[in-house]
TORNUPA-173100 format. One record per residue (C-alpha): residue in three letters; x, y, z. Coordinates in steps of 0.001 Angstrom, whole numbers, plus 500000, padded with zeros to 6 digits. Layout:
BEGIN
 code     c1     c2     c3
  ala      X      Y      Z
...
// end
This chain:
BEGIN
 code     c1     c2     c3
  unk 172987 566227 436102
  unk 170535 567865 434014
  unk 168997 571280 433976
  unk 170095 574694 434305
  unk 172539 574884 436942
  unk 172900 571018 437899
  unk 174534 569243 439502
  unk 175032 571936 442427
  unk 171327 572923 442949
  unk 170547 569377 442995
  unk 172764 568795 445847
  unk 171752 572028 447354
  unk 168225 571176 447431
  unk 169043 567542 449064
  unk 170593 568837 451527
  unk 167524 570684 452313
  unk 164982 567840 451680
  unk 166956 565168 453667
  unk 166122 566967 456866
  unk 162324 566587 455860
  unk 162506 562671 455068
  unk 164172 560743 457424
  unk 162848 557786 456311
  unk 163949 558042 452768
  unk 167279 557347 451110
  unk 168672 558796 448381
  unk 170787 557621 444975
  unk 172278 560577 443158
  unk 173224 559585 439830
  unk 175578 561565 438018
  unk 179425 562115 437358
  unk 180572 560794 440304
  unk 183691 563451 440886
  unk 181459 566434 439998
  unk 178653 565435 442386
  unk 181141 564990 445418
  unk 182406 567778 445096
  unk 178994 569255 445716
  unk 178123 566981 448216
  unk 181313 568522 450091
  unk 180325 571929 449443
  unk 176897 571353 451667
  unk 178025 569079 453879
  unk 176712 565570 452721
  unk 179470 563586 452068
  unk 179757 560062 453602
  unk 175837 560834 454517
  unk 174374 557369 455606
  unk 171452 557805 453618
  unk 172893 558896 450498
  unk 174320 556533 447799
  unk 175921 557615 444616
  unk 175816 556024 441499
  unk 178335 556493 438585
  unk 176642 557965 435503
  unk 179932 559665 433350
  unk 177714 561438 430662
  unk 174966 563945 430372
  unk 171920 564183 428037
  unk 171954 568115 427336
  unk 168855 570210 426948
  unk 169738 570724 423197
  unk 170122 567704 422429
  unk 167118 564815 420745
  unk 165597 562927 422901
  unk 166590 559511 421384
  unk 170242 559999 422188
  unk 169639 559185 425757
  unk 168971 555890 424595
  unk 170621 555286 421621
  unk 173690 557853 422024
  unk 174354 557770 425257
  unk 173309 554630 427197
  unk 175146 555523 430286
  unk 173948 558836 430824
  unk 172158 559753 434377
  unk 168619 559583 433032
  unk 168883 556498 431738
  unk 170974 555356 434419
  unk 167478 556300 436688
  unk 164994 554975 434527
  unk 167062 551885 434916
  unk 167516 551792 438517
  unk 163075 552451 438767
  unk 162539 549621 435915
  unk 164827 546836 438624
  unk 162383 549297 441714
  unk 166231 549324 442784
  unk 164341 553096 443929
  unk 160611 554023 444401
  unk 161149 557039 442192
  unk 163282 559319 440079
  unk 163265 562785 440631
  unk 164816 565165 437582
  unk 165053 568637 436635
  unk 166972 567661 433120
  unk 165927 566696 429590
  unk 162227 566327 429514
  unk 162123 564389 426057
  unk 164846 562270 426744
  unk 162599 561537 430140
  unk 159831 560433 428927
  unk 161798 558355 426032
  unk 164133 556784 428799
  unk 161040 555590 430877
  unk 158912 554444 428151
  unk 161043 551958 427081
  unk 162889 550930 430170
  unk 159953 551466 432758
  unk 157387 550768 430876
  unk 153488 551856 431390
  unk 151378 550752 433924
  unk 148939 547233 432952
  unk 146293 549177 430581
  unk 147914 552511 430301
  unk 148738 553292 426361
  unk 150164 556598 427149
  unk 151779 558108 429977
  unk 150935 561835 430632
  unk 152545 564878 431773
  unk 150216 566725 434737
  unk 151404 570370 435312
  unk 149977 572485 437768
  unk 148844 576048 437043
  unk 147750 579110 438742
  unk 144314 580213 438501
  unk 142110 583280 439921
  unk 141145 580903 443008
  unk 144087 578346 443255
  unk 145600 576139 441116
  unk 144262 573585 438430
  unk 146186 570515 436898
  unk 147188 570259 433018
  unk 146987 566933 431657
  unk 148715 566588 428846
  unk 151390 569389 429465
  unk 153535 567909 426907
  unk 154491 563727 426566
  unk 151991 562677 423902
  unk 151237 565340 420532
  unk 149368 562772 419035
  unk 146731 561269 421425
  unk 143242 559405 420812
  unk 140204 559370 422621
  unk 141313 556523 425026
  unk 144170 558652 425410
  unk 142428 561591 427198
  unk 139509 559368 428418
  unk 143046 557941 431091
  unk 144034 561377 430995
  unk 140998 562435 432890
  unk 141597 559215 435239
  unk 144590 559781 435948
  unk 144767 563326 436462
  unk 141407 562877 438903
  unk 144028 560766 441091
  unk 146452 562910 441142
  unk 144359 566004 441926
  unk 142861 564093 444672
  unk 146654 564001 446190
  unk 147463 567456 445021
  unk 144788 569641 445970
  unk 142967 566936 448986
  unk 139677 567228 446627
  unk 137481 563985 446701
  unk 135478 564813 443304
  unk 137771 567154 441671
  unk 136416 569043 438815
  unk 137436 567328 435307
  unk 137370 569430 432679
  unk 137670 568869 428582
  unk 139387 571877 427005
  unk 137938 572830 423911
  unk 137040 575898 422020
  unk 133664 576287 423819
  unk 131396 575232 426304
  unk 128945 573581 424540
  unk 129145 569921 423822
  unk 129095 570020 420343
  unk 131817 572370 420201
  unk 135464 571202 419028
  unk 136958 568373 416861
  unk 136520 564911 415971
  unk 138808 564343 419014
  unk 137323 566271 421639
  unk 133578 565524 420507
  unk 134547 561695 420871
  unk 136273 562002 424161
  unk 133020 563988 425818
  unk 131127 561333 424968
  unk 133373 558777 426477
  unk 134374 561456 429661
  unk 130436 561675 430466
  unk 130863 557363 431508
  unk 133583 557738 433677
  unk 133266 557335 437926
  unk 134484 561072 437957
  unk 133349 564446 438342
  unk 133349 565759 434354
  unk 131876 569169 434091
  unk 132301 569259 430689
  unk 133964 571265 427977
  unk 136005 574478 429255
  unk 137670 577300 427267
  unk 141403 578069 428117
  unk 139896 581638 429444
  unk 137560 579475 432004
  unk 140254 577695 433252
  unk 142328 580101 435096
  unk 139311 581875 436211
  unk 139144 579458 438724
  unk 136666 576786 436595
  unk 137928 573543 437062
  unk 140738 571559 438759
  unk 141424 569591 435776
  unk 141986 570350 432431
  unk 142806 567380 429747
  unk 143818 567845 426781
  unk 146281 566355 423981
  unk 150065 566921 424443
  unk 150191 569401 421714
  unk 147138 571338 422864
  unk 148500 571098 426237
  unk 151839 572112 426018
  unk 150784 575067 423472
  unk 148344 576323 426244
  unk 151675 575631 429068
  unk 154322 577906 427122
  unk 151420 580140 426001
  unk 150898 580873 429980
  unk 154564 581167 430762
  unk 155549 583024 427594
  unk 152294 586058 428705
  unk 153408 585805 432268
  unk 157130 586972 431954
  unk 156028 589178 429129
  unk 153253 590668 431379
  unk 156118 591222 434122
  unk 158191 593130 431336
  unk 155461 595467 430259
  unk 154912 596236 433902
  unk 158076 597529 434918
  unk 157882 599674 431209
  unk 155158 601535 431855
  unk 156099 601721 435803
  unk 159642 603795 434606
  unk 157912 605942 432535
  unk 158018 608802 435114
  unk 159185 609205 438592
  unk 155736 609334 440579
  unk 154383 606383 438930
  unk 158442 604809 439900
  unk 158384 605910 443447
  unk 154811 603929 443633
  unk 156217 601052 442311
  unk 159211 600847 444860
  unk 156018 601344 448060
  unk 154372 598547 446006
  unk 157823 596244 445653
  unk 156166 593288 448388
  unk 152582 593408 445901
  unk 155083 592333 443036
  unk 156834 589770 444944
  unk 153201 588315 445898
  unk 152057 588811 442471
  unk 155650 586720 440703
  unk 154837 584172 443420
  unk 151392 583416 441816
  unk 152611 581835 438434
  unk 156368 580120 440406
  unk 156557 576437 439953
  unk 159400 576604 443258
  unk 156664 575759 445342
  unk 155307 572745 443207
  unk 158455 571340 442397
  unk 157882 569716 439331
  unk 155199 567586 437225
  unk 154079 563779 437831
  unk 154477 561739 434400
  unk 151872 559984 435486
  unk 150703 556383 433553
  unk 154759 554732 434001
  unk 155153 552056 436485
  unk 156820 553766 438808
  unk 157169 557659 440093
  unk 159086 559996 438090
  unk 159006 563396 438669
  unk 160007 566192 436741
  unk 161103 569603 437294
  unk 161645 572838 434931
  unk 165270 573086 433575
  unk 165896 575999 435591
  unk 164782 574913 439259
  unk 166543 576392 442060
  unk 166951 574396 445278
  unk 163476 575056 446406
  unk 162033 573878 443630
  unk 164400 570475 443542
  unk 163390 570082 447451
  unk 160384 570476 446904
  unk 160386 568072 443618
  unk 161331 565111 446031
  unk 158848 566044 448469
  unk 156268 565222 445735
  unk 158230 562244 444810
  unk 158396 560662 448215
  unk 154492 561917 449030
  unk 153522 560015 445594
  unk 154804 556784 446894
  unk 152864 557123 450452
  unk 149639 558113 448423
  unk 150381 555228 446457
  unk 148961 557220 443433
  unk 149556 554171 440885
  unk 148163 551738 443046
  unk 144696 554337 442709
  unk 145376 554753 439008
  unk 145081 551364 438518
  unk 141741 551124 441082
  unk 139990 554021 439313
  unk 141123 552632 435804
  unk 139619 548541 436840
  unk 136535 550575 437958
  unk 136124 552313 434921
  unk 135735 549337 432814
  unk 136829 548388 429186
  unk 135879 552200 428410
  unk 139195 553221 429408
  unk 141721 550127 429083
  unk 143990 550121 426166
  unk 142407 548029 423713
  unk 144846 544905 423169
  unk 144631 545057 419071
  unk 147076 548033 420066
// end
């Protein structure tokens, strides 16, 4: 029920994805009489692989994060996180309330055995491909240990994403060198150099989308500064584009020849083809999507959801993590 344009792109997107998963079935939680009404619309009611569970109220996008769970006990995110924390489902899937997410399955589905923090892993475009984000956002107050799983976990899950054995791991900071930063990124290189992974070292924001590394860890605040940052330059870049591109007719008449370049060149920085961002450290899946997917994106969004659970990625968080040693469990005074 949450996003944009929920709860009909969710259902529009299903009806897309259940064609590509016939060995999945899926619970749609939400107001029950809205979401039939969509799953007339595309042709899914009475489906024998979709169940429906009641949820009557909605956390909205403006709203805090806490009144998911204090406020409003029986809205649909909470009603998910619940249904993961019983692993009535193998994972959630939502493009809604972000906050209230992460809230929801903190307390509900708790983190998995040594995990203090879960972590939000967004993908981003680069010059040669894509590179992971982790922390895009879950945690703006982290530690050390804190990025030192980062790094673990996001190492997993690049391994799934991208099908790279010894992905590139890479500390953002404000330089290169390893005595560049602050107390907190100083302390986590040290740590990051220990760890059974591939760490390259400190990279600058600049480094990263030139193709550098395929993962970049940082704090949530860091991380979700350098997300919006990227999203905020992209759609402005788009806007000064067509500007300058009206300023006369010959420059106009190039631009409509070059109309499929600017399709390709939108396509670089869409997140329809991704789907949506692990939270990655919970005990179960959860997957979340932007507030204003389409149907692509949600298909697309259970794709990773239902590919998650045959990678078993927490099952190899937890390996990786064990291997790692008492370097990168939560420490139990916490």
């Amino acid at each position: 029920m949450g996003g944009d344009f929920a709860p009909g792109v969710v259902i529009e997107g299903l009806a897309d994805a259940i064609l590509d998963h016939p060995d999945c079935t899926f619970v749609l939680v939400g107001h029950e009489e809205k979401v039939r009404f969509y799953l007339d619309k595309y042709g899914l009611a009475g489906h024998p692989r979709i169940e429906l569970v009641h949820a009557p109220t909605v956390c909205e996008m403006s709203e805090l994060s806490a009144t998911a769970l204090r406020g409003k006990k029986d809205c649909s995110i909470t009603a998910c996180a619940r249904l993961l924390k019983e692993k009535a489902v193998d994972a959630m899937v939502t493009p809604g309330h972000t906050g209230a997410t992460v809230a929801a399955t903190k307390v509900l589905v708790r983190n998995l055995p040594g995990i203090d923090r879960a972590a939000l892993a967004a993908s981003m475009p680069s010059q040669v491909g894509r590179f992971l984000l982790v922390d895009a956002g879950a945690n703006t107050d982290s530690e050390p240990l804190n990025l030192v799983q980062n790094a673990l976990m996001g190492h997993v899950y690049a391994q799934y994403l991208f099908n790279i054995e010894r992905p590139r791991i890479g500390l953002i900071s404000v330089g290169g060198e390893d005595v560049k930063g602050n107390e907190l990124t100083k302390e986590t290189f040290k740590l990051l150099e220990k760890l059974p992974i591939n760490f390259v070292g400190n990279v600058e924001a600049d480094a990263a989308f030139e193709g550098g590394v395929d993962v970049v860890i940082a704090d949530g605040f860091v991380g979700n500064v350098l997300l919006k940052t990227a999203e905020g330059l992209a759609r402005s870049t788009m806007v000064w584009l067509k500007r300058v591109l009206k300023k006369n007719v010959f420059r106009f008449m190039w631009a409509l020849l070059a109309q499929n370049a600017f399709r390709e060149l939108k396509a670089y920085g869409a997140s329809d083809v991704i789907g949506g961002a692990p939270l990655l450290g919970i005990n179960g899946i959860c997957i979340i999507g932007h507030g204003s997917s389409n149907p692509l994106a949600v298909k697309n969004a259970i794709r990773v959801a239902a590919e998650c659970v045959r990678f078993d990625l927490n099952g190899k968080i937890l390996a990786v993590l064990d291997e790692s040693g008492e370097i990168a469990l939560k420490r139990t005074e916490k």
